[in-house]
Structures are given as structure tokens and as C-alpha cells.
C-alpha positions as CSV (number, residue, x, y, z in Angstrom):
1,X,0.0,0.0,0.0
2,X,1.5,3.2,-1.0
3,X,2.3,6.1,1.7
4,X,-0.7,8.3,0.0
5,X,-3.7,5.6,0.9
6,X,-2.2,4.8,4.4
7,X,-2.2,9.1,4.9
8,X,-5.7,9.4,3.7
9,X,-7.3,6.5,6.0
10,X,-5.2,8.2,9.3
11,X,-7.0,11.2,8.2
12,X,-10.3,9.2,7.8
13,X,-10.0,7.8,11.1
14,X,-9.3,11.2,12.7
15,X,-12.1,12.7,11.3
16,X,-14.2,10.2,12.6
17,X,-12.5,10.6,16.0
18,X,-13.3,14.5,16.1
19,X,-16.5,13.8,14.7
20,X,-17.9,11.8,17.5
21,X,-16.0,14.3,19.9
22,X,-17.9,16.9,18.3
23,X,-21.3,15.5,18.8
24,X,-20.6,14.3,22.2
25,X,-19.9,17.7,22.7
26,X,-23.0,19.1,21.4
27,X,-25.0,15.7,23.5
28,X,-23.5,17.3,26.7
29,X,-24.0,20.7,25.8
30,X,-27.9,19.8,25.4
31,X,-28.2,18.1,28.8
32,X,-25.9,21.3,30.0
33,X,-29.1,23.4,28.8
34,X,-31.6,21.4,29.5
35,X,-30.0,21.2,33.2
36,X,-29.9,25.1,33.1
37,X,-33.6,25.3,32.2
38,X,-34.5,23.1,35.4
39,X,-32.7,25.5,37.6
40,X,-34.0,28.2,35.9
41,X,-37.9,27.0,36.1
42,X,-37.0,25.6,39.9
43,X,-35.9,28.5,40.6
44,X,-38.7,30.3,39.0
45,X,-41.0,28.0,41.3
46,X,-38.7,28.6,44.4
47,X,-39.7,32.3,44.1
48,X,-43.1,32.1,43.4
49,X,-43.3,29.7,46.4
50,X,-41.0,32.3,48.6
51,X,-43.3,34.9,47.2
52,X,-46.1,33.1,48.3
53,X,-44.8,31.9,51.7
54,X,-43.8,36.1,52.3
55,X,-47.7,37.5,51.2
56,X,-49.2,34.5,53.3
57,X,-46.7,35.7,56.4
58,X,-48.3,39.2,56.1
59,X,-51.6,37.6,55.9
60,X,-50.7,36.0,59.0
61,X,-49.4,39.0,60.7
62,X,-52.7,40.7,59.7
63,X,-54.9,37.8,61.5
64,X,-52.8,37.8,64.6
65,X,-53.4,41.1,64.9
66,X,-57.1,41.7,64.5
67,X,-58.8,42.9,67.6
68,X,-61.9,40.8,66.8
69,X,-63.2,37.6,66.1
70,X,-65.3,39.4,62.9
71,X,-62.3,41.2,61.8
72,X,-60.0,37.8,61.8
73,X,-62.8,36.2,59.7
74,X,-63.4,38.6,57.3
75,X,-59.7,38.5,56.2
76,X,-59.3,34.2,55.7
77,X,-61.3,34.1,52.2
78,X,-59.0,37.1,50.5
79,X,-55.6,35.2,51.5
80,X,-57.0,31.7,50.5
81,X,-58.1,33.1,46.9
82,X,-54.5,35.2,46.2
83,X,-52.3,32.4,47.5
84,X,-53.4,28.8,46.9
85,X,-55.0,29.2,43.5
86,X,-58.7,29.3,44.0
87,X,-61.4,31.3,42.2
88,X,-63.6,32.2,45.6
89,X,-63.8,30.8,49.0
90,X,-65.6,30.5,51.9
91,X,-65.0,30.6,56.0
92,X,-67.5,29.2,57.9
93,X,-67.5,29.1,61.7
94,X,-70.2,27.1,63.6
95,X,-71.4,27.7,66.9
96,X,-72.5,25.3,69.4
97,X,-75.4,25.9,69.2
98,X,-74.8,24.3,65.2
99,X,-75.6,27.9,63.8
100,X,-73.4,28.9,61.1
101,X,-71.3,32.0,60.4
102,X,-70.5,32.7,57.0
103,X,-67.5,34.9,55.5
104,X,-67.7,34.5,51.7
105,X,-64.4,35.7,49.3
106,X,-64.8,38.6,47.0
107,X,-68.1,38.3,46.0
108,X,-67.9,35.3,43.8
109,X,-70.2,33.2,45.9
110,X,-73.5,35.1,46.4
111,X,-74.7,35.2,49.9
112,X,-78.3,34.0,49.0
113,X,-76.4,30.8,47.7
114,X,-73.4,30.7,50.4
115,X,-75.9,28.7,53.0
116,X,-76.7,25.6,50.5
117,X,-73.4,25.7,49.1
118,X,-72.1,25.4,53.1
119,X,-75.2,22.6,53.8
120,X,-73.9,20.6,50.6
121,X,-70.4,20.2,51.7
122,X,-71.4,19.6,55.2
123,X,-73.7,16.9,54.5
124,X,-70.6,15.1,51.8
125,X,-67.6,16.1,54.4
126,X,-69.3,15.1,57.5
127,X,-68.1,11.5,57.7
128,X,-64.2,13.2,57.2
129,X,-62.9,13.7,60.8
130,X,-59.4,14.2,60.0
131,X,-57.5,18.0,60.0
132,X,-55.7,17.6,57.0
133,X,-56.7,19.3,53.6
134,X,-58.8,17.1,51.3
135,X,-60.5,17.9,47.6
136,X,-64.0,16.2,47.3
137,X,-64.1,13.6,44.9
138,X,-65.9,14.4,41.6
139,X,-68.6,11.7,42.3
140,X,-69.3,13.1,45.5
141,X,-69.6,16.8,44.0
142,X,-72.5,14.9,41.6
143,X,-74.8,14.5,44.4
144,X,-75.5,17.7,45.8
145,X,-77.3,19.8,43.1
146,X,-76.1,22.9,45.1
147,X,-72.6,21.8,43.7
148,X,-73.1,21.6,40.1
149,X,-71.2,24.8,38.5
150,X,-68.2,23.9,40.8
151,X,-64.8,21.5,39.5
152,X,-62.5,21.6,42.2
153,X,-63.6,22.4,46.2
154,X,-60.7,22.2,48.8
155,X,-61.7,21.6,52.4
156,X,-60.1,21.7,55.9
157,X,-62.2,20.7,58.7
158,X,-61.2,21.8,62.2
159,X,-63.9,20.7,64.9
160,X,-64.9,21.6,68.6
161,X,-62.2,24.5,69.4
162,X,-63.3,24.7,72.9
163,X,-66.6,23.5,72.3
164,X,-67.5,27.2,71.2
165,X,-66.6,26.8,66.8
166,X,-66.5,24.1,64.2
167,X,-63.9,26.0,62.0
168,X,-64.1,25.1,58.3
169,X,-62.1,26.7,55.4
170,X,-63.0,26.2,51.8
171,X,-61.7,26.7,48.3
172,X,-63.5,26.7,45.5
173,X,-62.9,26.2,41.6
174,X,-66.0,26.9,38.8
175,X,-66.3,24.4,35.8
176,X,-66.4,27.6,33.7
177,X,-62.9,28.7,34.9
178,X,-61.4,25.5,35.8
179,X,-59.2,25.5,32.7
180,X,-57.4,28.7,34.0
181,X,-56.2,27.3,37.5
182,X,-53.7,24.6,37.8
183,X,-54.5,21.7,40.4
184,X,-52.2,22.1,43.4
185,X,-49.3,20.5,44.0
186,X,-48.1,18.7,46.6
187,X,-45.6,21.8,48.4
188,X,-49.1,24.2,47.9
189,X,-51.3,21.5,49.5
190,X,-48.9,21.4,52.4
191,X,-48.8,25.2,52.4
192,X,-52.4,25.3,52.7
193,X,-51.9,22.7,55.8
194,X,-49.7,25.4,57.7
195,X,-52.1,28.1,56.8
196,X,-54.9,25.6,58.2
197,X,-53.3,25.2,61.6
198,X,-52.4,28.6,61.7
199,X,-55.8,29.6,61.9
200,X,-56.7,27.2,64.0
201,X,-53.9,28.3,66.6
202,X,-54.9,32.3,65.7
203,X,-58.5,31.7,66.3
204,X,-57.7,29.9,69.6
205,X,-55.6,32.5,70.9
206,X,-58.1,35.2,69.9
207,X,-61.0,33.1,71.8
208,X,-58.8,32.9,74.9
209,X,-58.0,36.2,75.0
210,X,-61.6,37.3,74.6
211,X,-63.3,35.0,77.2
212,X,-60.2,36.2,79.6
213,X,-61.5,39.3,78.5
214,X,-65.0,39.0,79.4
215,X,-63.7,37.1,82.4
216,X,-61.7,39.8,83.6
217,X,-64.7,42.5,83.6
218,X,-66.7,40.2,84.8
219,X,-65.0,39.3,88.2
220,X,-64.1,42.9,88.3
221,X,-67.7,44.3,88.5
222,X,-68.9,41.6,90.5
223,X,-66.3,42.7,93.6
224,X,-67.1,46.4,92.2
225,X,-70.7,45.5,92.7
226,X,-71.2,43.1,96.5
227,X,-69.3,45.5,98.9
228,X,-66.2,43.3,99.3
229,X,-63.0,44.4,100.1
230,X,-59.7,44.0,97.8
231,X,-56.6,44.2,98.9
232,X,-53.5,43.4,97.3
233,X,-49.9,43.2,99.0
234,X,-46.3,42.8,97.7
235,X,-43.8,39.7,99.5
236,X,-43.2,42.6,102.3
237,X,-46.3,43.1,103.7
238,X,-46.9,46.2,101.9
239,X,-50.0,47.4,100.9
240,X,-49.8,48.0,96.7
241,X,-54.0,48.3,96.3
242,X,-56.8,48.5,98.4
243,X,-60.5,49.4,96.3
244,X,-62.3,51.5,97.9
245,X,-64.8,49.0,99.7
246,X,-61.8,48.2,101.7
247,X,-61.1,51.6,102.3
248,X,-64.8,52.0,103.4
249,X,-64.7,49.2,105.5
250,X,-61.2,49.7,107.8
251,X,-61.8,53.4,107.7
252,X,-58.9,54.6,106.0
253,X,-57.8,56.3,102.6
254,X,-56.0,54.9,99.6
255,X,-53.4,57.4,100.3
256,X,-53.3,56.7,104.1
257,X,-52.9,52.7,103.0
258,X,-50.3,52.2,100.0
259,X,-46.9,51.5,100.9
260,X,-48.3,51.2,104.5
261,X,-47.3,47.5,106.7
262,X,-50.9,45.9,106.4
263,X,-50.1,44.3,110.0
264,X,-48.8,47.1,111.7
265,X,-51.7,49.1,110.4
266,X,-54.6,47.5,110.6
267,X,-53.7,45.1,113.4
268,X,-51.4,46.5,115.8
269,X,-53.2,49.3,116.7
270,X,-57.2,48.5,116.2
271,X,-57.2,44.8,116.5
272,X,-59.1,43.3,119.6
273,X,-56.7,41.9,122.0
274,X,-55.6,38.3,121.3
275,X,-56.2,38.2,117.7
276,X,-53.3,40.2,116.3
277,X,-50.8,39.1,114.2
278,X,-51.6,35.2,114.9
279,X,-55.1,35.9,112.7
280,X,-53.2,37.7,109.8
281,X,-52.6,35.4,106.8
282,X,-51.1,38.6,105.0
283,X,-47.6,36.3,104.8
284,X,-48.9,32.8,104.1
285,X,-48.2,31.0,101.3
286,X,-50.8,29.0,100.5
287,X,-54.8,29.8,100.7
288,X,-56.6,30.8,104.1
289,X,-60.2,31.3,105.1
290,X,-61.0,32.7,108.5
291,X,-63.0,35.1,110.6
292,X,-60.9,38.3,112.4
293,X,-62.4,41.2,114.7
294,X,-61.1,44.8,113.9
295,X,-61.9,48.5,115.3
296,X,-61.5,51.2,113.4
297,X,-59.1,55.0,113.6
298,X,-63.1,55.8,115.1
299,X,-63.1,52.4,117.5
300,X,-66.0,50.7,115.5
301,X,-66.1,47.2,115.2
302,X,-66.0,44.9,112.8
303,X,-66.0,41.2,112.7
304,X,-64.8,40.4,109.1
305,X,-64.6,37.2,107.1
306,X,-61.3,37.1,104.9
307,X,-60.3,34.9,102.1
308,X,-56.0,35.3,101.2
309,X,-54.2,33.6,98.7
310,X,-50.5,33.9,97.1
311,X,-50.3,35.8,93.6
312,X,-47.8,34.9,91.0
313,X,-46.1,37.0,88.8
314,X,-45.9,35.7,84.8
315,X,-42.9,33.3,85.8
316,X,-44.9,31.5,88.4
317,X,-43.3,33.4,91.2
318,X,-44.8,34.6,94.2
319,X,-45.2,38.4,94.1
320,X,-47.4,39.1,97.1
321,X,-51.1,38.0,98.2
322,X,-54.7,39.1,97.7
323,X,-57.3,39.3,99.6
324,X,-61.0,39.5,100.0
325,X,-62.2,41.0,103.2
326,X,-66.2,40.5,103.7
327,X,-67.7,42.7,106.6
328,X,-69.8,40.3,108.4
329,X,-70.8,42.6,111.3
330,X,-74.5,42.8,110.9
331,X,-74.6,39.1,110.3
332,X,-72.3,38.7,113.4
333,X,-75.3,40.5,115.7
334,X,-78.5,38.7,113.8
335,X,-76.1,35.6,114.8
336,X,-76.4,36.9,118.4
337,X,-80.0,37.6,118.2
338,X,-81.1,33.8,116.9
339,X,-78.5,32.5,119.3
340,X,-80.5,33.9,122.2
341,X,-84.0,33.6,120.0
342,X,-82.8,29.6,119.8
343,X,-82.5,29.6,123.7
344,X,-85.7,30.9,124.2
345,X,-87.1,29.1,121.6
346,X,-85.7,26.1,123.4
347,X,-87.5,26.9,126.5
348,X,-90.8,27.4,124.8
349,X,-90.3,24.1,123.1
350,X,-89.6,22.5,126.8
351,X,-92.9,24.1,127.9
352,X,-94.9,23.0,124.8
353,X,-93.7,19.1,125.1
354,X,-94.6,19.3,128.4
355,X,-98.1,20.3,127.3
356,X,-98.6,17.8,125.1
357,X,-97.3,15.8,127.4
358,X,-100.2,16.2,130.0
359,X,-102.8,16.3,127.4
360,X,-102.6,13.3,125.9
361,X,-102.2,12.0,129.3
362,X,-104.9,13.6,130.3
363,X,-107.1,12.3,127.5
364,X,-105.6,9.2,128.0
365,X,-106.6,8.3,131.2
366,X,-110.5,8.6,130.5
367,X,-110.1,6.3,127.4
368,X,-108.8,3.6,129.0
369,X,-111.3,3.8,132.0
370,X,-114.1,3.5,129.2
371,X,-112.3,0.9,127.7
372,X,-111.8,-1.3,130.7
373,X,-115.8,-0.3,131.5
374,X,-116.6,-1.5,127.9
375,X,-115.0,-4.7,128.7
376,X,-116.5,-5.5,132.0
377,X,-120.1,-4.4,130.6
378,X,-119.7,-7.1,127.2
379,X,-118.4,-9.8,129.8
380,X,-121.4,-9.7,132.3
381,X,-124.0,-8.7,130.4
382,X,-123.6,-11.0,127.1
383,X,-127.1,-12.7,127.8
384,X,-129.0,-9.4,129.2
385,X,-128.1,-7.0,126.3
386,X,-126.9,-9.4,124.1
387,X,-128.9,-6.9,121.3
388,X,-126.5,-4.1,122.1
389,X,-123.2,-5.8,121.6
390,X,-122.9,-3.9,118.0
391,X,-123.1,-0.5,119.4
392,X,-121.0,-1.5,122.1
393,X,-118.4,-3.0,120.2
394,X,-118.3,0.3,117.6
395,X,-118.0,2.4,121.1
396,X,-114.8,0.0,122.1
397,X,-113.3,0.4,118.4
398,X,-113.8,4.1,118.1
399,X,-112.0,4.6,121.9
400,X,-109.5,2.5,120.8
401,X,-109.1,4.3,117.4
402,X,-109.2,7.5,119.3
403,X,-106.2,5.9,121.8
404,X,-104.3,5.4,118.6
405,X,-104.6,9.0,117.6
406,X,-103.3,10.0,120.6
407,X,-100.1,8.0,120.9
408,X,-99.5,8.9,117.3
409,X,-99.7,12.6,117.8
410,X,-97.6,11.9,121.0
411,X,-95.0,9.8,118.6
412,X,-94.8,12.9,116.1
413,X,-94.2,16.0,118.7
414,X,-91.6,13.5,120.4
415,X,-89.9,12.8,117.1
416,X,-90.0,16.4,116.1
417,X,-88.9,18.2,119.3
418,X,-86.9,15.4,121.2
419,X,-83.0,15.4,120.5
420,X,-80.9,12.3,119.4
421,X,-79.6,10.1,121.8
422,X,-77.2,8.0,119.5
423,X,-75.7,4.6,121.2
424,X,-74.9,1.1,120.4
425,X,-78.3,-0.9,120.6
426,X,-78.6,-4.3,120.7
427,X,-80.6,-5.2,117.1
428,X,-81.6,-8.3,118.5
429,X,-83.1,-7.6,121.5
430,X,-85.4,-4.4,119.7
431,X,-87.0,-6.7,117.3
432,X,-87.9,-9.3,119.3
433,X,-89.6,-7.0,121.8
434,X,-91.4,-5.6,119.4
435,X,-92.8,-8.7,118.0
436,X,-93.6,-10.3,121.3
437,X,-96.0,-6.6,121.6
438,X,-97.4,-8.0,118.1
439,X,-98.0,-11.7,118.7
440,X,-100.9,-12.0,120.4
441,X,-102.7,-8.4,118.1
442,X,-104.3,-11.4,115.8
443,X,-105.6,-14.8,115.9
444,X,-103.8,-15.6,112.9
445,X,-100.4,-17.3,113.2
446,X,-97.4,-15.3,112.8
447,X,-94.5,-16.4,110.9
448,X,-91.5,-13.7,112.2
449,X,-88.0,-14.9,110.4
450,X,-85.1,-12.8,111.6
451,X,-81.2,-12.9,109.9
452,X,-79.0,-10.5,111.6
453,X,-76.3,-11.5,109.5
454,X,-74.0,-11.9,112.9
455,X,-74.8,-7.9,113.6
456,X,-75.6,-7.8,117.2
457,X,-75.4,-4.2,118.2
458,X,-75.9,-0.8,115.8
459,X,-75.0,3.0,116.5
460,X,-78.6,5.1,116.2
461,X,-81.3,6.6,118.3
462,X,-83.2,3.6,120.2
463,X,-86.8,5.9,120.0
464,X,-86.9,6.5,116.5
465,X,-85.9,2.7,115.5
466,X,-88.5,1.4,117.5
467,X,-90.9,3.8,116.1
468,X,-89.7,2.9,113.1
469,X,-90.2,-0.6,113.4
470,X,-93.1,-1.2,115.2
471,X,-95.1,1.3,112.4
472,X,-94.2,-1.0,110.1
473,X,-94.2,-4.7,111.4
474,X,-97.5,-3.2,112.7
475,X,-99.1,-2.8,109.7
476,X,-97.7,-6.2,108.1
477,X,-100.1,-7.5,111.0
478,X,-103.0,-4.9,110.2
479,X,-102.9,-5.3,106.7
480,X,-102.3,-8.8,106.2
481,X,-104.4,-10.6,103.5
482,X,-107.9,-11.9,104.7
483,X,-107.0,-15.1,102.3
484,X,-104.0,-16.4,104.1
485,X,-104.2,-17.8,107.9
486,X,-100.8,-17.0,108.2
487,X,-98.9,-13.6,108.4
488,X,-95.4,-14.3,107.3
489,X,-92.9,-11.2,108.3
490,X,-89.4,-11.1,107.5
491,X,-86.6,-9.3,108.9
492,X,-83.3,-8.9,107.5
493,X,-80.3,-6.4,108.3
494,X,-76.7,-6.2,107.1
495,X,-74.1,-3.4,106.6
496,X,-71.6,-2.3,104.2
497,X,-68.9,0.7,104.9
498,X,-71.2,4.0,105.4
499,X,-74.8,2.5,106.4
500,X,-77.0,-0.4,108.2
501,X,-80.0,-2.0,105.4
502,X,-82.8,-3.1,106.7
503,X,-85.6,-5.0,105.1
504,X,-89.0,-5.7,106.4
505,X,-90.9,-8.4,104.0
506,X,-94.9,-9.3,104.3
507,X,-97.5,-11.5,102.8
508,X,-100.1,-8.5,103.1
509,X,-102.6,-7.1,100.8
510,X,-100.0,-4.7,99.5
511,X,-100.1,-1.2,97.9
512,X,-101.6,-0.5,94.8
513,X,-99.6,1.2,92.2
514,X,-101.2,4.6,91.9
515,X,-100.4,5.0,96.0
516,X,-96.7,3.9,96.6
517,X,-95.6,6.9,96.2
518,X,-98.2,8.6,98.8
519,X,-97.9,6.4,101.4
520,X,-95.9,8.3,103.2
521,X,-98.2,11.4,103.3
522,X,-99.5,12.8,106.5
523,X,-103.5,11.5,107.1
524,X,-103.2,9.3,103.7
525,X,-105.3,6.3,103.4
526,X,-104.9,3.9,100.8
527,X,-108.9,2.7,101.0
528,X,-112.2,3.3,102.9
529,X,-111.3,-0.1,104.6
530,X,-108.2,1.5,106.4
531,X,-108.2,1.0,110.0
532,X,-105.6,3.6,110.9
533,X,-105.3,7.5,110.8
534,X,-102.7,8.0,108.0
535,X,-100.6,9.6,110.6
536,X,-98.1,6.1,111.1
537,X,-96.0,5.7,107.7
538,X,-95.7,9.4,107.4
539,X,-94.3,9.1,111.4
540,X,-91.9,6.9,110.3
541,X,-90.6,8.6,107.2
542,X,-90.4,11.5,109.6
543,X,-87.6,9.2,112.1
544,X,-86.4,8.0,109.1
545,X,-85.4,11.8,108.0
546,X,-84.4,12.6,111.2
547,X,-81.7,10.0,111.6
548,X,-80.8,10.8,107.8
549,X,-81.5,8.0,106.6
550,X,-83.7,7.0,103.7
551,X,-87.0,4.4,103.0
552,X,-88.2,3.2,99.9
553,X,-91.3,0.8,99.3
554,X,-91.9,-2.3,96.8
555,X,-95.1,-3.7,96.6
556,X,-97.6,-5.5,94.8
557,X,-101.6,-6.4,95.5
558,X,-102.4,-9.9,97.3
559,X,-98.7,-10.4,97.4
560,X,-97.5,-8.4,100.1
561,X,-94.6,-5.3,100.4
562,X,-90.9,-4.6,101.7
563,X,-89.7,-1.9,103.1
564,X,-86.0,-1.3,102.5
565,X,-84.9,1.4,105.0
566,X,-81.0,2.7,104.9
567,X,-79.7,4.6,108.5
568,X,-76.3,6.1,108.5
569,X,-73.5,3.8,110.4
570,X,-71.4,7.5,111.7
571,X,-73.2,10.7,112.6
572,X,-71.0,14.1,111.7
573,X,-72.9,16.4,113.6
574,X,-72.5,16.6,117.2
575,X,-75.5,15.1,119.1
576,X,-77.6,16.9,122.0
């Protein structure tokens, strides 16, 4: 091969070389461009976005600083239209009592519309509990005709904020100018988010700060208005504000007071001996309730009742105390006055039981002369005046009605005026004396079953029990059904940790249903057939009460009735 072919093919080959250098070159300078046209369009979006984050943080600064719940409102729909990409909006708020507020944006949702529009997404988005943003599916925009003109609505969903608001924000795209707004994308949709909870945190703020608000004036003109005292003091005992009740009330001027030792002024000086410093709670750190006795520069007195308590400054720290002095003087003397009214009210009582006392003694006594007369008269004449038994016997049933009357009246002014005399009693002992007084009252037989449930000896008044008692196990005697020859009672107590339960069971007639819950009234009789005075059950819900205790009644007709009846185990109250 000659030196001129081998020349040309090295040539070939290096043009071939540089060729594919070449467009290597131009491959990498595309991607080099292409590259350069990313950053340029991410940067492009990294402004817009910066743009958007820097007009949604003077939105922001704009809602935090509105004075009113209106104002803060009003302002959501504009930044939601000019930042996220919508063609109107809507901020609802709804109240608890369910009543919504609407805020519509730039009049491209009429108001006479903005309700249905508001009930439509309600009624799709109320199965969505979450916070987050969400877009309402297309099918679900097809069933609410109130919906129809709209392609895109955007909805965040922020519920109960202090069980005052439901708190929804809305965006909304038209089908008519859909094709001029982009969808969001995921960084907007999480912009939106931000804005969401930043609402949410702005309109929670604004809420506390107006119920503080209200709060404030609230508590303010309530001391302004009852006549109490304020006084407020710093860590040294120094008097920083007294109102001018308190001023009324110690006799002294602002001026005179601030700066002043609140002990060595209002104590030292005026204070009745042996309640000086000892009753002042000016340097207590924790909360205090008591009574104190002052006189005043013009030696008036004045028994006051003061509530103190520590006040913090905004790091928690104690700064001082407040308190709020009461002037209980007048209520000190009407205390006085029914103190000696109760003692003579006392001695009047002491005279009246004694009256009763001697007249149903007095009536007594004749009662049971004619009943005793009654008796001898149907015993020795039985064959002589055999046709008068009937009047006699009404005569003997109306004395010993009347007798009953008697002793009930008796048992009620006892219960009512006679103090409680609480003491172990022996359980046991009661009952069975009470039914050895009922044993022989019928010539039925008498089935008594007793379970103690291993409780010998309870802590109550012995007087009301037994009048408790014998009222009832009484009537399961009276009352007991005419189609039985056998009156079955049934006694049963037990305990737990606070109280004694006691059940009394018959076979009786029992109560009808319309009168359970009268039984219990004074004079009440369940039928004409009734024997007694309606004076017994209400005598015993009377005991009951006064021991604080409770009774209820089950019952039903021709099958008999329990009593449940619940007494206190402990009395609180000191007994006289």
C-alpha cells in the first residue's frame, strides 16, 4: 500500500474521531441546557413559592393582629383566593349551638347561595374527621345539586375548638374557569396545611384572650358591685391596692394605706386583743379562710370574714397575696339575736312538750277507764243486752281508734322536738320485743324470720328505731291478707362501709300502684277499709329523716310489700 492511501485512511480515522468528539460535545451541551432550564424554572417555582410563603406571612401578621373575632374572619377568604390558586372561598364558623357564620371571598359566591353551598359540603364532608386538607371527589360533588357549576372544592375541617366553633375553610374552583387554574401540587397543599393550623392556633388565641377578656370585667364588676374588700400586698407586707370598699370598711384612705405594713396598720393598733398578728394570713403562702375582729381609727367594730391567697407574677413566682375581706358585722349580731332567740325558743319548746305531754295524758286516762268499763259491761252482760253488743263493740273500736290518735300525735311531737340520743343498741333484743308486743294483736299465726347476719349491736337513736319498726311490722299484722291464715314477716339487716339495710318483707294485701308513692303522706289512706289514721308511715318517714337516713317501698296487690330502709353507720354532727 503506498504512503498516500495509508495518509488518507489516518486522516479518515481522525475525522471520525473528532466527529464523534464533536457530537458528544453538542449531547452534553444539550443536557448542560436542559439542566440550566430546570434551575431556571425551579428557581422560577422557588420564588413564586418564597413569594407566596412572604404574602401569606403578612396575611398571617394581619390575623394575629385583628382585635376581633369578625375582623380575623373577614380576612381568611382574601388570603385563600390570592395564594393557593382558588377562584372564591368561603370561611365558615359554627357555633354550638350548630348555627353557622359565614364569610364569603370577593363576592364570587352570592350570599343567598353561600348557605346551600355550606349545607352541601357539610352533608358530603361530614363523615371526614381528620384536619388535613382534602378535595372532594368528583362523584361526590354529583350528588349535591347545590354543587353543580363547581370543579374543584378544597376543604379543611377543624372541629370543637373549645366546644365554642367548628372551624371550616373552603376553596373553590368553577367548571367555567377551571381551565385557567392549575391543580395544586403537593408543596401548595402542604402550604395550605400550615395556613390551616395557623388559623386554627390564631383563632384559639383570639378566643382565649376574649373569654379572659370578658372574664376579667366580669369578676371585676362583681367585687365592684357586692361590697367586698380587695386588697392586694407585695412579698413585704406592703400594701400595693386596696378598692375603695376596703377603704370603706377599715376606715382609712387609699393614700393613708399604700406603701403602708398591712399588720402594723390594721392590726397593731385596732385589732381586739388576742387576735393580732396570729389571725393575719397577709404572709402565708398557700390559701386561708378565716374570721378576724377589727376597730376602726373611730373604735368601730367589725368582725370580718377574709379569704388570702398567694399571687404569682408571669414566671410563676410569688409576688405578694390578695385578699378579699367581707364585713360580716351585721350578720355577726343577727347571729347573736337567733342565738338567744334559739334559747328561748328552746324553753318554749320544753314548755310546749310538756303540754302535750299532760294532754294526751290527760285524755288518755279517761279512754282507758271507758275501755276497761266496755270490757267488764260485754263480759257480764252477754245474755241481758246481748242486742247491744254492736253499738258496744263500735263504742270500744272508736276509743281504741281515738287511743291510737293520741299516741300517734304523741310519737310525732316527740320525734320532732326530742333530741338524738345516738348509742350502740342491741338489734336483737329491739325486734324481738317488738314482736312479742305483736304476737298476740291477731288470731292468725305469725311467721316472724329474723337474719341478723351476725350484727348484734348498731349506732342510732333507740326511740326512733322502734318507732320505726313497730309502724311497720305493725301494719304487716293490720294489713295482712284476709285469704291467708298466716302472716309471714321477715326481717333482715346487714351493713356495708357507710350504712345499716334493713328490710322488712310481708304477705299483706300490698299497695296498689297509683299510691306507693303517697304512702308516706301525712293523714293518707290507701282505701275506705283502712283502719288507721294515716298519721303512722308518714311518722316513720319522719324518724327516718331525722336520723338521715332513707325508705323506699316495693309492693304489689295480694302479694305483700318490703320496706328497705338505709340509717347512717357514723353521725357528723354533734349530738344533743
Amino acid at each position: 500500500m503506498s504512503e498516500e492511501i495509508k495518509a488518507a485512511e489516518n486522516r479518515d480515522g481522525e475525522y471520525r474521531l473528532l466527529q464523534e468528539e464533536l457530537n458528544s460535545l453538542q449531547l452534553r451541551l444539550k443536557n448542560y441546557t436542559n439542566i440550566q432550564q430546570k434551575l431556571i424554572s425551579a428557581n422560577q417555582i422557588i420564588d413564586k413559592q418564597l413569594e407566596n410563603y412572604k404574602r401569606l406571612n403578612n396575611y398571617i401578621k394581619t390575623l394575629v393582629e385583628a382585635t376581633t373575632i369578625e375582623s380575623f374572619k373577614s380576612k381568611i377568604p382574601e388570603a385563600i383566593i390570592d395564594i393557593f390558586n382558588f377562584e372564591s372561598s368561603m370561611v365558615v364558623f359554627e357555633d354550638q349551638n350548630h348555627t353557622a357564620v359565614y364569610s364569603e371571598g370577593l363576592n364570587n359566591i352570592p350570599h343567598s347561595s353561600a348557605e346551600n353551598i355550606f349545607l352541601a359540603v357539610n352533608e358530603i364532608t361530614k363523615k371526614y374527621n381528620n384536619r388535613k386538607p382534602f378535595f372532594i371527589k368528583r362523584e361526590e360533588l354529583n350528588t349535591q345539586r347545590a354543587l353543580d357549576d363547581f370543579d374543584r372544592i378544597l376543604v379543611v375541617k377543624c372541629n370543637c375548638i373549645d366546644e365554642m366553633y367548628n372551624f371550616f375553610l373552603v376553596g373553590f374552583v368553577s367548571k367555567k374557569a377551571s381551565f385557567n387554574y392549575e391543580a395544586m401540587n403537593s408543596e401548595e397543599l402542604l402550604m395550605f396545611d400550615n395556613f390551616s393550623e395557623q388559623m386554627f392556633s390564631i383563632l384559639r388565641q383570639n378566643i382565649y384572650k376574649y373569654n379572659l377578656t370578658k372574664e376579667k370585667e366580669k369578676y371585676v364588676s362583681i367585687i365592684d358591685n357586692l361590697n367586698l374588700g380587695l386588697l392586694e400586698l407585695d412579698n413585704d407586707d406592703k400594701i400595693k391596692m386596696p378598692n375603695q370598699c376596703f377603704s370603706e370598711i377599715f376606715g382609712y384612705s387609699k393614700e393613708e394605706l399604700i406603701g403602708k405594713s398591712a399588720a402594723d396598720i390594721l392590726f397593731d393598733n385596732y385589732t381586739k386583743k388576742g387576735t393580732k398578728r396570729k389571725n393575719s394570713s397577709f404572709k402565708k403562702n398557700f390559701s386561708d379562710i378565716q374570721e378576724i375582729q377589727i376597730y376602726t381609727p373611730k373604735k368601730q367594730k367589725r368582725d370580718l370574714l377574709v379569704a388570702s391567697a398567694p399571687s404569682y407574677d408571669s414566671k410563676g413566682d410569688i409576688n405578694g397575696s390578695i385578699g378579699i375581706y367581707l364585713d360580716i358585722t351585721k350578720n355577726k349580731e343577727l347571729e347573736n339575736n337567733l342565738l338567744n332567740s334559739n334559747i328561748e325558743l328552746k324553753k318554749i319548746n320544753s314548755e310546749l312538750d310538756t303540754f302535750v305531754y299532760r294532754v294526751t295524758h290527760d285524755l288518755r286516762t279517761p279512754v282507758l277507764s271507758i275501755i276497761g268499763l266496755i270490757d267488764l259491761i260485754k263480759d257480764d252482760c252477754k245474755k241481758t243486752i246481748a242486742e247491744n253488743i254492736v253499738p258496744i263493740n263500735l263504742v270500744s273500736e272508736s276509743t281504741e281508734r281515738l287511743d291510737k290518735t293520741i299516741q300517734e300525735i304523741l310519737y310525732y311531737s316527740k320525734n320532732a322536738r326530742l333530741s338524738l340520743e345516738i348509742k350502740p343498741i342491741d338489734i336483737c333484743e329491739t325486734v324481738t320485743n317488738i314482736y312479742n308486743d305483736v304476737r298476740f294483736s291477731t288470731t292468725k299465726l305469725i311467721q316472724f324470720d329474723t337474719n341478723f347476719n351476725t350484727i348484734t349491736n348498731i349506732v342510732t337513736d333507740l326511740y326512733r328505731l322502734e318507732t320505726i319498726l313497730k309502724n311497720i311490722i305493725n301494719n304487716a299484722v293490720k294489713y295482712s291478707n284476709p285469704n291467708s291464715d298466716v302472716v309471714s314477716i321477715k326481717f333482715n339487716i346487714e351493713e356495708n362501709a357507710n350504712k345499716y339495710i334493713i328490710t322488712i318483707s310481708d304477705n299483706g294485701l300490698g299497695i296498689k300502684e297509683e299510691h306507693v308513692d303517697k304512702i308516706f303522706n301525712m293523714f293518707f289512706r290507701g282505701t275506705s277499709a283502712s283502719v288507721g289514721t294515716g298519721l303512722g308511715l308518714f311518722i316513720v318517714k319522719e324518724a327516718v329523716g331525722k336520723l338521715n337516713g332513707n325508705i323506699q317501698v316495693t309492693s304489689k296487690v295480694n302479694v305483700g310489700t318490703t320496706f328497705t330502709i338505709k340509717l347512717p353507720k357514723k353521725y357528723e354532727y354533734e349530738v344533743r
